[in-house]
C-alpha positions, 0 to 999 in steps of 0.5 A: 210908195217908196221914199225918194231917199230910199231910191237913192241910196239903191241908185247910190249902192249901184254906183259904188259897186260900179266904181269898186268893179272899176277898182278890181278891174284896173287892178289886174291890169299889168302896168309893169310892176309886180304886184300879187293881184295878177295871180288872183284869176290863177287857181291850182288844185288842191286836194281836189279843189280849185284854190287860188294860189294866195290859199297855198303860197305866200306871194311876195315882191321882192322888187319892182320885176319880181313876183315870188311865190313861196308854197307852204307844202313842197309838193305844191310847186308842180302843181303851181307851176302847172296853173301858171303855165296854162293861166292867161297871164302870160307870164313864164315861171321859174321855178329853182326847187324852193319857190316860183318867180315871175319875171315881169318883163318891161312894156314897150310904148305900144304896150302901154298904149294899147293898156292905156285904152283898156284901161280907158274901156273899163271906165268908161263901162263903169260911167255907163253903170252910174249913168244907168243907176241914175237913169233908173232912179229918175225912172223910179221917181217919175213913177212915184209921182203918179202915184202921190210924190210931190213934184217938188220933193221928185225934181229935189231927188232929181237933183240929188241923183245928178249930184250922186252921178256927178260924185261918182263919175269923178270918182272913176276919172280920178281912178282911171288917171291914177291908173293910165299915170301908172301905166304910162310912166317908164 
């Protein structure tokens, strides 16, 4: 028999994975600034092995529309240029012989808008995640005691994963205004 506090720590990890994929999700999101979490998808070769870009160059920001990106081997930026180019990130690369830049352009209002609702349909598949742990875990409870829980001790559990999806939701609605916050600002 499992213990109801096992089965919320499982519904717990669950939740948190979902609000961490939320995070990551919500990171590569262009929201009109510069940021190297744009490049993480973008993988160059590499003495015959895809690497991630961040492996070969260092990435900076120099300001607020730029994004450079530095290799440690000259004979890399072809190579970088390349993934660039045929990457969906839809960014066109300048390259002036020493280092890359990414000129990131501003967003228009519809722009914004339609990342605003993207953003929107990321959380919303994280709340879906949370509501299923909990879901899983009242399951999981319900079946416990058919096998010897106490009522009492599975309806206080009950209570606790409601408590742990209620925590987590808010979670993922704070992230998502941060992110639509940032998205929507000129």
């Amino acid at each position: 028999m499992l213990e109801p506090k096992q089965i919320l720590n499982e519904a717990e990890e669950l939740m948190e994975s979902a609000v961490m994929y939320l995070d990551d999700a919500l990171a590569h999101i262009r929201a009109g600034k510069a940021s190297g979490r744009i490049l993480d998808p973008v993988r160059v070769e590499y003495y015959g092995q895809m690497t991630p870009i961040a492996n070969v160059a260092t990435i900076t920001t120099p300001d607020a529309r730029t994004i450079q990106i530095q290799p440690w081997e000259k004979k890399m930026l072809p190579e970088i240029e390349r993934a660039l180019i045929n990457s969906n990130i839809g960014l066109a690369p300048n390259n002036n012989g020493e280092c890359i830049r990414l000129i990131i352009p501003p967003l228009t209002e519809e722009r914004r808008k339609e990342l605003a609702k993207q953003c929107k349909g990321e959380a919303e598949n994280a709340k879906v995640s949370v509501r299923n742990a909990r879901r899983d875990a009242i399951d999981t409870l319900k079946k416990q005691v058919k096998e010897g829980l106490p009522e009492d001790v599975e309806k206080d559990a009950e209570a606790d994963a409601q408590k742990l999806h209620d925590k987590f939701v808010k979670k993922i609605d704070e992230i998502y205004a941060a992110k639509e916050k940032e998205i929507m600002t000129v």
